[in-house]
C-alpha positions in Angstrom: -65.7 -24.5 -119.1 -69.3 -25.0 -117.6 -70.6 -22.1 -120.4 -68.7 -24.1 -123.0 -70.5 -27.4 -121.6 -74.1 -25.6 -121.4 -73.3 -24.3 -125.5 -72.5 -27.5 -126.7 -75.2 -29.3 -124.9 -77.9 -26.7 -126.0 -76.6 -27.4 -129.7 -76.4 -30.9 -129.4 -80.3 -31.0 -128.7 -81.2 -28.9 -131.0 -80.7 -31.5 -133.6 -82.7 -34.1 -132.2 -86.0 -32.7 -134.2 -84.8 -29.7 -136.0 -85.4 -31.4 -139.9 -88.4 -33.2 -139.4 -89.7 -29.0 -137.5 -88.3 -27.5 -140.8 -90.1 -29.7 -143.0 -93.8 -28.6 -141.3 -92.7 -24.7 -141.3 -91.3 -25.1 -145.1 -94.5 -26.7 -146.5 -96.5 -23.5 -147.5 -93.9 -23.3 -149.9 -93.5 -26.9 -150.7 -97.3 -27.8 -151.4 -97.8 -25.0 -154.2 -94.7 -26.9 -155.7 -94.9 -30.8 -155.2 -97.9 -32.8 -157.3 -99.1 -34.5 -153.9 -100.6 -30.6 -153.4 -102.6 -30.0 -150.4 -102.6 -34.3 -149.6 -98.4 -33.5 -148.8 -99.0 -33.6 -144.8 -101.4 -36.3 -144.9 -98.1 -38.2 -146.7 -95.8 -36.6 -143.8 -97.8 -38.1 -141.1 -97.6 -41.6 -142.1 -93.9 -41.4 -143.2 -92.6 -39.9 -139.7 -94.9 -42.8 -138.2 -92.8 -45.7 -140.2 -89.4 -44.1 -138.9 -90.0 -45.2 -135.6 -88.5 -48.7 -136.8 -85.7 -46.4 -135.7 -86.0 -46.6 -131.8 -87.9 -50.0 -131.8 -84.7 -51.2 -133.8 -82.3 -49.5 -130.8 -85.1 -50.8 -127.5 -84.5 -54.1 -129.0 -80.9 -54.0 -129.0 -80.9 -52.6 -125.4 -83.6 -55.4 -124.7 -81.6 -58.5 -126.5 -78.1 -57.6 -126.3 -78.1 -55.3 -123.4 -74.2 -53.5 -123.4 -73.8 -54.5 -126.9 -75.1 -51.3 -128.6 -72.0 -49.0 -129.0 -74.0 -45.5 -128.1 -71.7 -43.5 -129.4 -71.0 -45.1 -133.0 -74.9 -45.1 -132.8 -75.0 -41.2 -132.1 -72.4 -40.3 -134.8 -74.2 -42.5 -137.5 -77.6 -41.0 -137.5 -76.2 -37.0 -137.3 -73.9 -37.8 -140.3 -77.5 -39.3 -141.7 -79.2 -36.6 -140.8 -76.6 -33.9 -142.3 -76.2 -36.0 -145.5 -79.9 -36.0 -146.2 -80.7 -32.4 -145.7 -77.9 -31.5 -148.0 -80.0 -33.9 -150.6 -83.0 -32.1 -149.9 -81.8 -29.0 -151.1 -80.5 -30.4 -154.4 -83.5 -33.4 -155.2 -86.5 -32.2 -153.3 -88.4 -31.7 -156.5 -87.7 -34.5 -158.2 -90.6 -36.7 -159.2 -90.8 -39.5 -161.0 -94.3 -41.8 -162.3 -95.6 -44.3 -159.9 -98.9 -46.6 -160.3 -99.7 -43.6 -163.8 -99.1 -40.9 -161.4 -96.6 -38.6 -160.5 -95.0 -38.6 -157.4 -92.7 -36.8 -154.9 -90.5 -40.0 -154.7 -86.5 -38.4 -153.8 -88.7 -35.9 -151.3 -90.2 -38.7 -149.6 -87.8 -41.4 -149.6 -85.0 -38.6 -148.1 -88.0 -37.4 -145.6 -88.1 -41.1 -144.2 -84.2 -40.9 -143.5 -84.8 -37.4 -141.7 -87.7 -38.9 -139.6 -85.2 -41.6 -139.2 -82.5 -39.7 -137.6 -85.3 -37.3 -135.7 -87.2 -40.5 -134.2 -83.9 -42.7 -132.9 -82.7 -39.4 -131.5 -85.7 -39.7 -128.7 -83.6 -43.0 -127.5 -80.3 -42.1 -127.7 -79.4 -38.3 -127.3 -80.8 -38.2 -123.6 -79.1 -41.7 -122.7 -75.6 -40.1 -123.9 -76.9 -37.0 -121.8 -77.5 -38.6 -118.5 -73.0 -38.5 -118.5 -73.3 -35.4 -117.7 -74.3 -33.1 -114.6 -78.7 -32.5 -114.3 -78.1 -29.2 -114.8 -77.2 -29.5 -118.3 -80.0 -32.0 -119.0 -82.2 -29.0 -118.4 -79.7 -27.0 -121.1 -80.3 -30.1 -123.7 -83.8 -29.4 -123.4 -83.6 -25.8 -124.2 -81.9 -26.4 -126.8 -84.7 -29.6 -128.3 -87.1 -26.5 -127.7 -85.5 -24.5 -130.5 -85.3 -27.2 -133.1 -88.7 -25.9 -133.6 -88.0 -22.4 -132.7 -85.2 -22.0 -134.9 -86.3 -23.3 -138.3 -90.3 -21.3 -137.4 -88.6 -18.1 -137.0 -86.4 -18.9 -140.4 -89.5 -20.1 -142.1 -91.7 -16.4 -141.0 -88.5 -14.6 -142.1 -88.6 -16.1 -145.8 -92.1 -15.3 -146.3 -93.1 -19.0 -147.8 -95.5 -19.3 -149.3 -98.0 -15.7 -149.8 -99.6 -15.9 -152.7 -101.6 -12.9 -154.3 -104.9 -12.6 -157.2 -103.8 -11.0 -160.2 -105.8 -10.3 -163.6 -104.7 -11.8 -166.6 -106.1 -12.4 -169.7 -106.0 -15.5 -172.4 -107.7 -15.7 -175.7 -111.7 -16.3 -175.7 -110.7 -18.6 -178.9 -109.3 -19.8 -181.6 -111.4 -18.4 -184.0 -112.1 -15.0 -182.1 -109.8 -12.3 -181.7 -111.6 -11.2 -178.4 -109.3 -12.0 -175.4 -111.0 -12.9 -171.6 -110.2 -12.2 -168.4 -109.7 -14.3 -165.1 -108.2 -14.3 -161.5 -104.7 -15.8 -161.6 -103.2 -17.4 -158.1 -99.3 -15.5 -158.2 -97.0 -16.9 -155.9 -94.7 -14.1 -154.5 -90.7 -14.9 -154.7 -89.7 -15.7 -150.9 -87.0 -13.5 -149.2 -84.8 -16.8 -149.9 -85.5 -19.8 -151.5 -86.3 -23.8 -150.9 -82.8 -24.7 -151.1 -81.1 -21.8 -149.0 -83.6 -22.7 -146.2 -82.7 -26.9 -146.5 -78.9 -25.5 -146.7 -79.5 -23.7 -143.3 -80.9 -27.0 -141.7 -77.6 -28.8 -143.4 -76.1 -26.6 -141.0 -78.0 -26.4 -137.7 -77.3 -30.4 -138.0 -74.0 -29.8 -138.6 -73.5 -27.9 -135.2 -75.5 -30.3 -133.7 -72.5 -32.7 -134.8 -69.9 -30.7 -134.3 -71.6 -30.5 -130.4 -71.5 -34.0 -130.0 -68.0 -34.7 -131.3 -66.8 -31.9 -128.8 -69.0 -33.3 -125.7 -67.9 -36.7 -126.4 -64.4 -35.3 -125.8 -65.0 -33.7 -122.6 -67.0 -36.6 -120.7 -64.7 -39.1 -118.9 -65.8 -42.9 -120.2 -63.5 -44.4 -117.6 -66.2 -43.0 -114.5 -68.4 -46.0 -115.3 -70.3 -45.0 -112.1 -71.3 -41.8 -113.6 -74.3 -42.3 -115.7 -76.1 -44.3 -113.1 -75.5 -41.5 -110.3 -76.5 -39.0 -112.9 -79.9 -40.5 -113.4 -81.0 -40.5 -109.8 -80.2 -36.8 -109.9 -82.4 -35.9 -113.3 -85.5 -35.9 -111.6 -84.5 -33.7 -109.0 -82.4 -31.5 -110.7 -85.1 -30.7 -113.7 -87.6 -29.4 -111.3 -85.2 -28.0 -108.8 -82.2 -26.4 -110.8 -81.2 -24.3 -107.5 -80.2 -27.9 -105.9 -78.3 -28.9 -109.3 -74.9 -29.0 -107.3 -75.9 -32.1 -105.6 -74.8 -33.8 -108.3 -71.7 -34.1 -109.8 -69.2 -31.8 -111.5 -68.1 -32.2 -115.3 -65.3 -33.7 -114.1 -66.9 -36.7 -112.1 -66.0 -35.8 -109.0 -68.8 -36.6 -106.8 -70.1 -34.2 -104.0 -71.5 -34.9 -100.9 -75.0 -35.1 -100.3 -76.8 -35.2 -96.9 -79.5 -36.8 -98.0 -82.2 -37.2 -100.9 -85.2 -35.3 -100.7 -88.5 -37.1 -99.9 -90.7 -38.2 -102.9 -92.0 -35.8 -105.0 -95.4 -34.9 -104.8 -97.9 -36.6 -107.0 -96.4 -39.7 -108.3 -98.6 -42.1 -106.6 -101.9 -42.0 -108.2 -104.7 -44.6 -108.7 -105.4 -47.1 -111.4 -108.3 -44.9 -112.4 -106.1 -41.5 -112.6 -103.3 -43.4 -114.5 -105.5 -44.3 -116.8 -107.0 -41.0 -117.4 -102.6 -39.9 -117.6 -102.6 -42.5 -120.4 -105.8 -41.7 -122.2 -104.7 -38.1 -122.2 -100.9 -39.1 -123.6 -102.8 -40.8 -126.2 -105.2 -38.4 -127.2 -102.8 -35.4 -127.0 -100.4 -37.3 -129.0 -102.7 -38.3 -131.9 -104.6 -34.8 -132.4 -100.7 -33.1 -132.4 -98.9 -35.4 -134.6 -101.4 -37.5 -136.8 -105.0 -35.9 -137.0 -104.2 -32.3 -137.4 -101.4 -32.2 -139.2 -102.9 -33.9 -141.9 -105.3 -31.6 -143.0 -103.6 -28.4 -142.1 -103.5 -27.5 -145.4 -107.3 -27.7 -146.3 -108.0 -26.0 -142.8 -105.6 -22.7 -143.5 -104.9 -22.1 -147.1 -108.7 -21.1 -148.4 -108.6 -18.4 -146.0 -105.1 -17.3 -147.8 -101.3 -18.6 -148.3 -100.6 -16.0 -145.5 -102.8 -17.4 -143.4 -101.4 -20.7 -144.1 -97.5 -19.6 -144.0 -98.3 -17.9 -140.5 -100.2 -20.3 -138.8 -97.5 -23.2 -139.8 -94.6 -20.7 -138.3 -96.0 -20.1 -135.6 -97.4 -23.0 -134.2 -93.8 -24.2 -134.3 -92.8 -22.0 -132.4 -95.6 -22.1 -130.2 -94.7 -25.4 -129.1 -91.3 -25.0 -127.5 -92.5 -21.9 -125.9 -95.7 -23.6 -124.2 -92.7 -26.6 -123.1 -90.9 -23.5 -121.9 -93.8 -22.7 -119.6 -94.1 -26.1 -118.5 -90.4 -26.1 -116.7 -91.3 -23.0 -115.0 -95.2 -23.2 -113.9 -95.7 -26.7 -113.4 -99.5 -27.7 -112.6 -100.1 -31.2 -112.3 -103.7 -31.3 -111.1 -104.9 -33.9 -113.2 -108.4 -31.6 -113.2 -106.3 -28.9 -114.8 -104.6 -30.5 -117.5 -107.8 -32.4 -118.4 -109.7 -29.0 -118.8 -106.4 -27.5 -120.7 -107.1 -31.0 -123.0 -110.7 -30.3 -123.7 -109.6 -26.5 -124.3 -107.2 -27.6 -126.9 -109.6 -29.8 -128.2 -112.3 -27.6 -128.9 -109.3 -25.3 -131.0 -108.3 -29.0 -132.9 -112.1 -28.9 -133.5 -112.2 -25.9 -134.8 -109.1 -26.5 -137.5 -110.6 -29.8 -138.4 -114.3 -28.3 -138.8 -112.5 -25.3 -141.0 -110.7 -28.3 -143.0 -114.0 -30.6 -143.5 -116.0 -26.8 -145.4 -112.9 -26.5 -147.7 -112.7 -25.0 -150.0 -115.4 -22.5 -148.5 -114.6 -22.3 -144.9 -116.3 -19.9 -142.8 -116.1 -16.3 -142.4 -113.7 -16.9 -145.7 -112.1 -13.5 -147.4 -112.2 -11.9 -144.0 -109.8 -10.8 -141.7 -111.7 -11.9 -138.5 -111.6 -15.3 -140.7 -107.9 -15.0 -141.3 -107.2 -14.4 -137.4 -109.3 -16.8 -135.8 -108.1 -19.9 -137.8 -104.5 -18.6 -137.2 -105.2 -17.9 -133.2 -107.1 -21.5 -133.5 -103.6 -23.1 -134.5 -101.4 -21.7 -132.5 -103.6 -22.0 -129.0 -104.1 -25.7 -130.5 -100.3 -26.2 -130.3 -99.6 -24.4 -127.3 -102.2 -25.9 -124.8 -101.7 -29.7 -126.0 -97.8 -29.3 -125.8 -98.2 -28.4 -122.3 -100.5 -30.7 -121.3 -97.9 -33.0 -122.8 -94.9 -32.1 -121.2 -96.9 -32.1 -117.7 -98.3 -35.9 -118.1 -94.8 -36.8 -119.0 -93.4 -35.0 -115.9 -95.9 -37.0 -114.1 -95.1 -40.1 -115.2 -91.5 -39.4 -115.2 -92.0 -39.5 -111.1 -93.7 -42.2 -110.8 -91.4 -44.7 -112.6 -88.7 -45.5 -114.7 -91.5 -48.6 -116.4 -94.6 -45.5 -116.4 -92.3 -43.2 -118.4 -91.5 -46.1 -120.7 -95.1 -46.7 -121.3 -96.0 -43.1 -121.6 -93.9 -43.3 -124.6 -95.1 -46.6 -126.1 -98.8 -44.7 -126.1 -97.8 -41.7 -127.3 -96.2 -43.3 -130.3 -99.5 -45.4 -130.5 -101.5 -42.4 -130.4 -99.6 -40.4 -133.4 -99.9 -43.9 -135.2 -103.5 -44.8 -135.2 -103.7 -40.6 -135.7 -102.0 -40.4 -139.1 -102.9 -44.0 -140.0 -106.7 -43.0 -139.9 -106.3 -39.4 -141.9 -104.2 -40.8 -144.8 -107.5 -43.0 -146.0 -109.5 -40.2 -145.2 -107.7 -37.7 -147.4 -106.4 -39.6 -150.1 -108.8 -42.4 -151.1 -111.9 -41.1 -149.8 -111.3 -37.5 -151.0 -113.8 -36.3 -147.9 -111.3 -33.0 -148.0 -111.6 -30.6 -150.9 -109.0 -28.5 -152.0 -109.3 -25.2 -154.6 -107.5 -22.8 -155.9 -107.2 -19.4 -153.8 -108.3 -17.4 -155.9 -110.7 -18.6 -158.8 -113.2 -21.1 -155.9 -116.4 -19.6 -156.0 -118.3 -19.8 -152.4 -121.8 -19.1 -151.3 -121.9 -15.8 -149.4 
């Protein structure tokens, strides 16, 4: 029964971002097809952003009409959202249609919104539902949010989206010659499976994650109304202590005894000055990861190659549930530390964005040294920003319930103002170039 339990709660997490992960990994493949072209992330950015009417929608309820908000219901509406609209994915996310003399990606973005929907409330209401159950498989849920962006990366490297190769071909110099001319021609390769196989297999990792919850929902016991509140004394404990996980409570809500609570963990009194610098870092992290960077992802990584671009998109997502994997293990949270692991990451975002702002003729382009760094840029990008981020919200986490709250407020704040200041930047300023792979001609 306790495997059973960890299973379903390690599936039940992994739909809390596993659509909104396989959009990013499936959009060397998407770009080449939609008209929005290499502006498509910019786009994403801003639309994710706008679904977080989601979770102000449910912190208000909680806030107005505390009690009121049925958690379950709540929970079974937006997986059955999130299953419907990947299943339209596969079918309508081609579809365009003309909007202000131009055409658009309309059904792609409208059903994006809905996944980002789903994804975003998901933050506010699959941990609450969680917190029923023993700390030890809290630490399980999170394994399992961890490969909502493992999953669909691994998926995404094993289709091959994406590669592109030059090719000669020739057209005719003229109407009124007969002499034909010859030119570089950008051939996408066929993927090892297509678009809509690869939106069919997130129809289905949601569907587990459905499945999960129905079956959890089943084996908690709604009549222990004492549970929950026991249970979240015992998650910050048992998350960074899984060895003293039986001090909380079995499946079946039968408390054990306890001979005391441990004494307060180390580091969660800190000075206005270093929760500040916790904040600014929250912020910062949060903007660079899910507004700046993204945005221009494209610009920075396809001139060097669709490989380039396919690989560093894969593995960046899976970079970031391993670094959060590191981050439950080796826990540093000298504030020193993680501020030198910001400015490290930093410099790499730096790097991407510098590569982006030269496109279409980005250095060390047609190279392989070229080709590695701006893939090793990306993925040590992701990787040291996710941990500093899971370390600041550890932090926070032990100082208070209200400092964990706000750590969330900022971070949404930061991936706002992030993707809010790029979308100007890329689509009505044009101040990134894009080119075609094959025909841009660059100074050597």
């Amino acid at each position: 029964m306790v495997l059973l339990v960890h299973a379903l709660a390690c599936a039940f997490g992994m739909g809390s971002w596993v659509a909104v992960n396989g959009l990013w990994v499936e959009l060397p493949l998407i770009v080449n097809a939609l008209p929005e072209g290499w502006e498509l992330p910019s786009y994403l950015t801003v639309i994710i952003q706008l679904a977080n009417v989601g979770p102000l929608f449910i912190t208000v309820m909680h806030k107005l009409r505390p009690g009121r908000l049925n958690e379950q219901a709540a929970i079974y509406t937006i997986l059955s959202i999130g299953v419907l609209s990947c299943l339209l994915l596969a079918f309508f996310w081609d579809e365009t249609s003309v909007v202000a003399g131009a055409s658009h990606s309309t059904a792609f973005f409208i059903i994006t919104f809905f996944l980002s929907l789903v994804d975003c409330t998901s933050s506010v209401t699959f941990l609450p539902f969680m917190m029923q159950f023993p700390a030890k498989y809290i630490t399980t849920y999170y394994i399992g949010e961890g490969l909502s962006g493992f999953i669909p990366g691994i998926a995404a490297l094993a289709q091959g989206v994406g590669m592109a190769k030059c090719v000669n071909s020739s057209q005719a110099a003229g109407n009124h010659t007969s002499g034909n001319g010859w030119f570089l021609q950008t051939q996408y390769l066929p993927p090892n499976f297509s678009t809509e196989v690869f939106f069919f297999f997130l129809t289905a990792m949601m569907g587990i994650s459905l499945s999960a919850f129905v079956a959890l929902n089943r084996l908690r016991r709604p009549s222990d109304e004492n549970l929950a509140a026991e249970l979240v004394e015992s998650v910050c404990s048992g998350l960074d202590n899984p060895a003293e996980d039986t001090d909380g409570e079995d499946l079946d809500g039968q408390k054990k005894e306890q001979s005391h609570i441990g004494p307060p963990l180390e580091g969660s009194n800190h000075s206005v000055y270093q929760l500040t610098f916790i904040y600014f870092l929250v912020v910062w992290v949060s903007g660079a990861t899910n507004g700046v960077l993204p945005a221009v992802q494209t610009y920075s990584c396809i001139p060097y190659g669709h490989l380039a671009y396919h690989l560093s998109a894969g593995l960046s997502s899976v970079a970031n549930p391993v670094a959060c994997t590191i981050a439950m293990f080796f826990q540093n949270r000298s504030l020193t530390f993680l501020g030198v692991l910001t400015l490290l990451g930093t410099v790499f975002g730096s790097y991407n964005m510098a590569m982006a702002a030269m496109s279409p003729c980005p250095l060390l382009q047609g190279s392989v040294v070229g080709e590695v760094l701006i893939l090793l840029s990306w993925v040590f990008f992701t990787g040291t920003l996710s941990y500093v981020q899971v370390m600041v919200g550890i932090i926070l986490r032990d100082h208070s319930h209200s400092a964990l709250v706000w750590c969330g407020a900022a971070s949404q704040m930061g991936s706002l103002v992030g993707s809010l200041v790029m979308f100007p930047l890329v689509n009505i300023l044009k101040l990134f170039k894009s080119g075609d792979f094959c025909n841009t001609k660059c100074p050597i």
